[in-house]
C-alpha positions as CSV (number, residue, x, y, z in Angstrom):
1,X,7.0,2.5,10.1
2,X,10.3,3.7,11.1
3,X,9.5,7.3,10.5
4,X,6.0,6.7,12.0
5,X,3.7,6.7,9.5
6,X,0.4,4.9,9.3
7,X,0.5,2.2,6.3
8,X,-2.8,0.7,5.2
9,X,-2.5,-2.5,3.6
10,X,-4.9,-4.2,1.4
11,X,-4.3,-7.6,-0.4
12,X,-7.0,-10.1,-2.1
13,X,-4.9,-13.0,-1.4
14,X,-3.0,-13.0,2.2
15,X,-5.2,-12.5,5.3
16,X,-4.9,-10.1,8.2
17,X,-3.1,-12.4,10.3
18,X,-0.5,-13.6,7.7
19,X,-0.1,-10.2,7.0
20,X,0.8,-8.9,10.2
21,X,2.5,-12.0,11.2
22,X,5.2,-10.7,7.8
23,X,6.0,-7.6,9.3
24,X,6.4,-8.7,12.9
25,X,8.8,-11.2,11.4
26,X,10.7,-8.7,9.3
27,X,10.9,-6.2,12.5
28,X,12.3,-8.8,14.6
29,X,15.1,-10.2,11.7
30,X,15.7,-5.9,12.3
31,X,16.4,-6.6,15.8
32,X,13.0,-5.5,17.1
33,X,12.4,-7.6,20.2
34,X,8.8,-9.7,19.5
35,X,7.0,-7.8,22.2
36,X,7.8,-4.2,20.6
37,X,7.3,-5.2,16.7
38,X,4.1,-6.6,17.5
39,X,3.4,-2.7,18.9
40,X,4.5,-1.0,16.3
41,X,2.3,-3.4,13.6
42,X,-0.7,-2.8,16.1
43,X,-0.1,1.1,16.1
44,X,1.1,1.9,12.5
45,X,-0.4,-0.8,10.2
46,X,-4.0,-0.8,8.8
47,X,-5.3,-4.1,7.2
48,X,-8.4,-3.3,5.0
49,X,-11.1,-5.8,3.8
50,X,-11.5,-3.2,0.9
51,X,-9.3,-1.7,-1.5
52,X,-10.7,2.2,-1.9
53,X,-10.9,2.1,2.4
54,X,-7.4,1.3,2.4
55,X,-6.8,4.1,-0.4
56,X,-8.9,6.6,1.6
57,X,-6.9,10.1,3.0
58,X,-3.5,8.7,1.9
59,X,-0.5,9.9,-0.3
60,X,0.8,7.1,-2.3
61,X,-0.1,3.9,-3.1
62,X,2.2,0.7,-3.6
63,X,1.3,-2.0,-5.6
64,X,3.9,-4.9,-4.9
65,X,1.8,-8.1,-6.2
66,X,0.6,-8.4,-9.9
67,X,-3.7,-8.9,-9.1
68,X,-4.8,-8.7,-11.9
69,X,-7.9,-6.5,-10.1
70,X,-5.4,-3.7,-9.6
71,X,-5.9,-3.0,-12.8
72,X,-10.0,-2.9,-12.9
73,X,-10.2,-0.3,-10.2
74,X,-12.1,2.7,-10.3
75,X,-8.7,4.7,-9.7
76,X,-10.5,8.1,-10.3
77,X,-12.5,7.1,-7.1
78,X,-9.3,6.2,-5.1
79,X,-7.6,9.6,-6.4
80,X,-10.2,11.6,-5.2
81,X,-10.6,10.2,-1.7
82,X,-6.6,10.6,-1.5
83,X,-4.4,13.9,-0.1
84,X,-2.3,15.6,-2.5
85,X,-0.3,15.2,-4.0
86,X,-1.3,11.6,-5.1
87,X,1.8,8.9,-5.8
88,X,1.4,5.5,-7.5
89,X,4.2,3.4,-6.9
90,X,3.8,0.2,-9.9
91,X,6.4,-2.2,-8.4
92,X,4.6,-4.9,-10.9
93,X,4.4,-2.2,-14.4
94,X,0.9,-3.8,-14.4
95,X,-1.4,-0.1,-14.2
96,X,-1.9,2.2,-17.3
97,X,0.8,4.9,-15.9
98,X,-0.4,7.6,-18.9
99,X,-4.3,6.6,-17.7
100,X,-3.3,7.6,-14.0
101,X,-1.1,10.8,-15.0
102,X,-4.6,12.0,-16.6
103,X,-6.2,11.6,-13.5
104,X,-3.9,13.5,-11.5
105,X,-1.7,10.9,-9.9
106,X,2.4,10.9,-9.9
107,X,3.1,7.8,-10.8
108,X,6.6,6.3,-10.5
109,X,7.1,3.1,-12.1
110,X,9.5,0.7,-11.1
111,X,11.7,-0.4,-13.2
112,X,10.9,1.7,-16.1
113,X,12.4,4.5,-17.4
């Protein structure tokens, strides 16, 4: 968000308003006053009911929390709805990295060599 780009959010498990009452919180512990953190999260953040809306037209993907869904997904579909070049972030080493190389992705797992 600092460099002003768009981040589309999707997660099974925490709803909208949890979710975008995180990042207000982390702005503000930043030294965002309340008033222009809850701007930027209105401008700049996307929550998504659905996981392959929330891939759509992006670069990279983040996975943070160990679902085990993330690692049912059609990620085929996700890749090709996605700009290139495509980046998976694993921040959980939970996805098949060789699987989504095949595909096309450039996947960076955390924490792995």
């Amino acid at each position: 968000m600092q460099d002003q780009a768009e981040i589309h959010i999707y997660d099974p498990k925490v709803s909208r308003e949890q979710i975008e009452k995180d990042l207000i919180y982390l702005w503000t512990q930043q030294g965002e006053s309340q008033e222009h953190a809850e701007l930027r999260v209105k401008e700049f953040v996307h929550v998504h009911a659905d996981p392959y809306e929330a891939m759509k037209k992006t670069h990279a993907i983040a996975v943070l929390t160990e679902w085990d869904e993330f690692k049912t997904y059609d990620w085929e579909k996700g890749y090709d709805n996605m700009q290139r070049p495509a980046f998976v972030f694993d921040g959980r080493n939970i996805l098949d990295a060789e699987e989504l190389r095949k595909l096309g992705f450039e996947v960076k797992s955390i924490g792995k060599g």
